[in-house]
N, C-alpha and C positions, 0 to 999 in steps of 0.2 A: 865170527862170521854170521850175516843176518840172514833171514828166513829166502831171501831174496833173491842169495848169492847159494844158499841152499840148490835151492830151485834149479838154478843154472849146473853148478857143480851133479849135482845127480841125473841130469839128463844121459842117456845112452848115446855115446855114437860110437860110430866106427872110427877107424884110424885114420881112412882116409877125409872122414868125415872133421875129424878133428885137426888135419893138417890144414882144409881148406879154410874153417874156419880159424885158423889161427894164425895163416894168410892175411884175410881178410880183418881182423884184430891189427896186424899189422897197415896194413894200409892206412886204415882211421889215420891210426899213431902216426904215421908219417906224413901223409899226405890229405887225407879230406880235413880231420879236426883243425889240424892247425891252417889251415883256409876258408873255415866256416865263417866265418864269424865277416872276412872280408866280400865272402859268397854273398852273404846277407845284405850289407850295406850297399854293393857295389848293382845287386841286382843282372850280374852278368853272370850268364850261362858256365857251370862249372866243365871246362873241355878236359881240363890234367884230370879231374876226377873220373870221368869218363875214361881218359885213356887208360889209367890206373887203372881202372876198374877190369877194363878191355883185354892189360895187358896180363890179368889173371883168370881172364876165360870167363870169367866168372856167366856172361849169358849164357855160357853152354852146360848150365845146372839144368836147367830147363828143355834143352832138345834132345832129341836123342842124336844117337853116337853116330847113323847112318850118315846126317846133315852135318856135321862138324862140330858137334855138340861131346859132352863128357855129364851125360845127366845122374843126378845125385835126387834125394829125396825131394820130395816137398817139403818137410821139416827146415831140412838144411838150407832152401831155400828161404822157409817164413826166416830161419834165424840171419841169414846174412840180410835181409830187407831190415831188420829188429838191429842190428850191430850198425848196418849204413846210416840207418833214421838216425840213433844214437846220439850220431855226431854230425850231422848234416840232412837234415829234412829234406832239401831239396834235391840232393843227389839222392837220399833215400827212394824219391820218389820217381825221378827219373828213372832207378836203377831197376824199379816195380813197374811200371806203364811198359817196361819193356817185354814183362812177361804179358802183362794184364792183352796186351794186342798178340802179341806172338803164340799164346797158347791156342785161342780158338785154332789158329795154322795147326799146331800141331795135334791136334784130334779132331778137325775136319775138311782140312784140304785137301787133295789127294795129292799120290805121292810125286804127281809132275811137280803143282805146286809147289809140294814143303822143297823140293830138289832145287828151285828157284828162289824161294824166298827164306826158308831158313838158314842157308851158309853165311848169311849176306849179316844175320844177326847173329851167328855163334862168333864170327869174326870180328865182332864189335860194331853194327850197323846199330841203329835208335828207330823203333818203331814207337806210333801213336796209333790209341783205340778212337777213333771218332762217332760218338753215339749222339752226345748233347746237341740241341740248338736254341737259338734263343728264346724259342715257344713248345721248346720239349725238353723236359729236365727228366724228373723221375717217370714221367710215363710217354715211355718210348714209342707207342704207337700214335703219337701227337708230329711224330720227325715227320717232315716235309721236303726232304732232300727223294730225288726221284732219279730212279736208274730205268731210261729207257732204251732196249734191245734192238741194235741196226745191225742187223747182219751179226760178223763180228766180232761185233764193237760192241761196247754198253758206254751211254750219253751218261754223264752222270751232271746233274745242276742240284743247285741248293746251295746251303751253308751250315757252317757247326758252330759253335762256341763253343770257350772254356776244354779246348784241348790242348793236357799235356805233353809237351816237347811236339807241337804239332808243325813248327813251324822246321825243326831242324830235322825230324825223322825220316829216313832213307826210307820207308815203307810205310803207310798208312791202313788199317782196315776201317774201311767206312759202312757203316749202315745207310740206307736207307731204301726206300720204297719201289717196288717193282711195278713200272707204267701200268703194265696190264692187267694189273689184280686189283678188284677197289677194297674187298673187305683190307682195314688197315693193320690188322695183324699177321694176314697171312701174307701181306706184300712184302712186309721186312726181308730184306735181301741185306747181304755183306760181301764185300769186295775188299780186293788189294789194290790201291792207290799207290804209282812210284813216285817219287820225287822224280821233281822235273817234268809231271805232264800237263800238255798244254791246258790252259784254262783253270789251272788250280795256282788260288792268289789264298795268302795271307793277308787277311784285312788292317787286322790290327795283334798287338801281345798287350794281355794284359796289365796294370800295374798293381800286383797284389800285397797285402797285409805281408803273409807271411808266403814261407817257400819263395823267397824273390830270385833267389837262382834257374829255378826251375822254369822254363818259359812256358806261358799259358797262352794260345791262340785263337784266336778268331779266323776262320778259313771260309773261302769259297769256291763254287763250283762253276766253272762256266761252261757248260756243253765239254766237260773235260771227256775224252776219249778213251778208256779203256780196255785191254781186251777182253772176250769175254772168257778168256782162260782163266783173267783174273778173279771170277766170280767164285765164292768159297762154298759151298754145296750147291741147292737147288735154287732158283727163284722163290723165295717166300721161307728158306729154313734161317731166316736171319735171326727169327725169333729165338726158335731153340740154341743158336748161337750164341745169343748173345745172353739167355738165361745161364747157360750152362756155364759162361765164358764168368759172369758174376758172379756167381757161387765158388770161382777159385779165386778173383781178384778179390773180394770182401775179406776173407779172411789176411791174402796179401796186405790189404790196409788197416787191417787188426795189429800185422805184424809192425807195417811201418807208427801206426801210432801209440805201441806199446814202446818201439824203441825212444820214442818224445818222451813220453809217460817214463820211462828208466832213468834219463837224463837230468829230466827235475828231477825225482826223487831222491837220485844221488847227489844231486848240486844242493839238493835243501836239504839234505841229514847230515852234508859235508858241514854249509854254513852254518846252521844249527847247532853243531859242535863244538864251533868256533866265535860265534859270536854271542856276547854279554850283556847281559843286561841285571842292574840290578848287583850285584856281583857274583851273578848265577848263568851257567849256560842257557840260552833258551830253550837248549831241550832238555832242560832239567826240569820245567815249570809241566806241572802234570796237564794241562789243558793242551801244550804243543803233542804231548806226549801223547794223548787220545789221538788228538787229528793224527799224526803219523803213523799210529795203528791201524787208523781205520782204512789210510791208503794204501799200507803195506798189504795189509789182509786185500785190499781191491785188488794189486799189483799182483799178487801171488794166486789168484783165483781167474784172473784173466790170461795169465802165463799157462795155467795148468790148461784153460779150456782150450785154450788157443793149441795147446800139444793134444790135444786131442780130439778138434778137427782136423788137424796136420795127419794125427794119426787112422781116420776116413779115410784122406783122400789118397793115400798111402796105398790104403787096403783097397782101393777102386771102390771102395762105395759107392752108390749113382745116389743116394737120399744124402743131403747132407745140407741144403739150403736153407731152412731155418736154422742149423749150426752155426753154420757162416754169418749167419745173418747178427745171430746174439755176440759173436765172435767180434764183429764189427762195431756193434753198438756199445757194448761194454767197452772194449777198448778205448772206442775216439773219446765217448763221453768220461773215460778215466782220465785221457790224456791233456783233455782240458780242466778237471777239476785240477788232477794235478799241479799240469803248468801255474794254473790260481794259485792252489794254495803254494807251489813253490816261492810264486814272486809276495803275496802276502807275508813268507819268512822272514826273505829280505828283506823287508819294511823297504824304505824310500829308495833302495840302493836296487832292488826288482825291478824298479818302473825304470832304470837307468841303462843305455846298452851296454854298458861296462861289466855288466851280469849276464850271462846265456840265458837267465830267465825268463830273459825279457824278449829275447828271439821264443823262444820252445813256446810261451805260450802264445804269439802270432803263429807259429808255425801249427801249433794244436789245432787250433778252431777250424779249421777246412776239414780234419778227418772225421767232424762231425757231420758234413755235408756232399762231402765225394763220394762216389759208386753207390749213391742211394743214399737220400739223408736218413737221420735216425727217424726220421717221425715214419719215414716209408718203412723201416725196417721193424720199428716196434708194429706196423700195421701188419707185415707180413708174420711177423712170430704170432701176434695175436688170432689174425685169422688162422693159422694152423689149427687150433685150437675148437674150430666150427662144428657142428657135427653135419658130414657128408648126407 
């Protein structure tokens, strides 16, 4: 047994913790792995995997028990995001955008709200977080989408880009900016957006590298109507929303691109095994032999950190955002060393789709850039570091 399977094997859970995931092990096996691979080519939204998913509750790790929820840890959470990626990036990620929107609901809507809008996702609804646009990426106080107050109603116009599952989601929570406020950090407002309301068009889905399952949206606002029930705190707490809401999805995306990062490393210590060269395994030659050390040892130091931001946010910690932050950057940029050197193992048979390798590292490169690129994250761990 390697240091890897260590790792896993000694983690504590409970029983019930370990039936869900064991559950969910099942699933893979049955139903997402062996349609991965068709997910990918095909570039059509996975629905069996969804339902699959649906029909093990599994969104209600996330809510509480009031809403129709059965909520289990955050841990347990990162590790089903880590087992879905595993075998399916794009379901992986769909199955994460689900919380990534849904949580702000659940620690800041009040309790009419969560009454309406969370049953709707413990029973297997799809929400999308909509923040990006095409002139605001990492610094959200650039968004130009405007929520203006009639009565009430809140007007919402504008547009997003590059949002996940945005086009099929029963619920949407949207940022953007409060008419009456000009400073642009304190306008940031957030709403609940239903499908089906008037004025809200999908522009175009993107056509992307990798996660081709997964549908990525371009959306728009036309005078869409509102109400203002829909509104998630006060005029202008969009900000702390939406901080607070990144500090749980970052390390979510640690989770899902560690489960990338697991997949090469097992498919290249598999092939490595197995194939010859020379009349010698390739990972008998001590040069493969470093490089796979040095990933193992990455693998295993992001696994542990990753369990103990899990272990924060567990404890209610409110400080934890530079965690997250390193949690994130480690991860994605492991996930794509990885996916490299996985398909460099392979030699020519990597760059072929007849290998998964050759998916996992298209699929890698975006968790270098989603929910804050790395260059923004290594800006925020570094400024931590200032003296006040």
């Amino acid at each position: 047994m390697h240091i890897i399977d260590r790792i896993d094997l000694r983690r504590s859970w409970t029983g019930e913790e370990v039936f869900v995931l064991d559950q969910v092990r099942r699933l893979i096996r049955e139903t997402i792995a062996p349609a991965a691979r068709e997910t990918d080519l095909s570039g059509r939204f996975p629905w069996a995997n969804v339902e699959a998913i649906n029909a093990l509750g599994l969104n209600g790790i996330y809510i509480p028990e009031t809403y129709g929820g059965a909520p289990m840890s955050y841990r347990v959470y990162l590790a089903v995001v880590k087992l879905i990626a595993s075998a399916c990036a794009s379901t992986g990620i769909i199955y994460a955008t689900n919380f990534h929107a849904t949580g702000p609901i659940v620690d800041f809507a009040t309790e009419e709200q969560k009454a309406r809008f969370l049953p709707r996702i413990a029973t297997g609804g799809l929400a999308a977080l909509a923040i990006t646009e095409s002139e605001a990426g990492s610094d959200a106080t650039g968004m130009r989408t405007i929520f203006r107050p009639q009565g009430d109603t809140i007007v919402v116009s504008g547009s997003k880009a590059f949002i996940t599952s945005g086009d099929v989601a029963d619920i949407i929570l949207v940022f953007g900016k409060w008419a009456e406020t000009e400073n642009p950090r304190a306008a940031i407002s957030a709403l609940v957006l239903e499908k089906g309301t008037e004025g809200f068009e999908i522009a175009h889905i993107e056509d992307k590298m990798g996660h081709r399952g997964s549908t990525t949206a371009a959306m728009t606002f036309n005078d869409c109507r509102v109400p203002r029930d829909n509104l998630i705190g006060a005029p202008g707490d969009g900000l702390a929303i939406l901080l607070a809401s990144l500090n749980r999805s970052r390390p979510s995306i640690a989770a899902h691109a560690l489960g990338i990062a697991r997949a090469a490393f097992d498919d290249m210590v598999t092939y490595m095994n197995s194939r010859q060269q020379s009349g010698r395994r390739i990972i008998d030659f001590q040069g493969n032999q470093f490089m796979l050390a040095d990933r193992a040892a990455d693998l295993a130091m992001a696994e542990v950190w990753l369990d103990h931001v899990a272990a924060l946010i567990d404890a209610a910690e409110r400080d934890f955002g530079v965690e997250a932050s390193i949690a994130k950057l480690r991860a994605s940029d492991l996930a794509m060393l990885m996916a490299t050197d996985a398909v460099q193992m392979h030699g020519g048979y990597g760059y072929c789709r007849d290998f998964r390798v050759e998916r996992l590292m298209r699929d890698a490169k975006i968790t270098q850039i989603w929910e804050g690129t790395n260059q923004i994250q290594r800006q925020l761990i570094g400024r931590s570091f200032a003296a006040k």
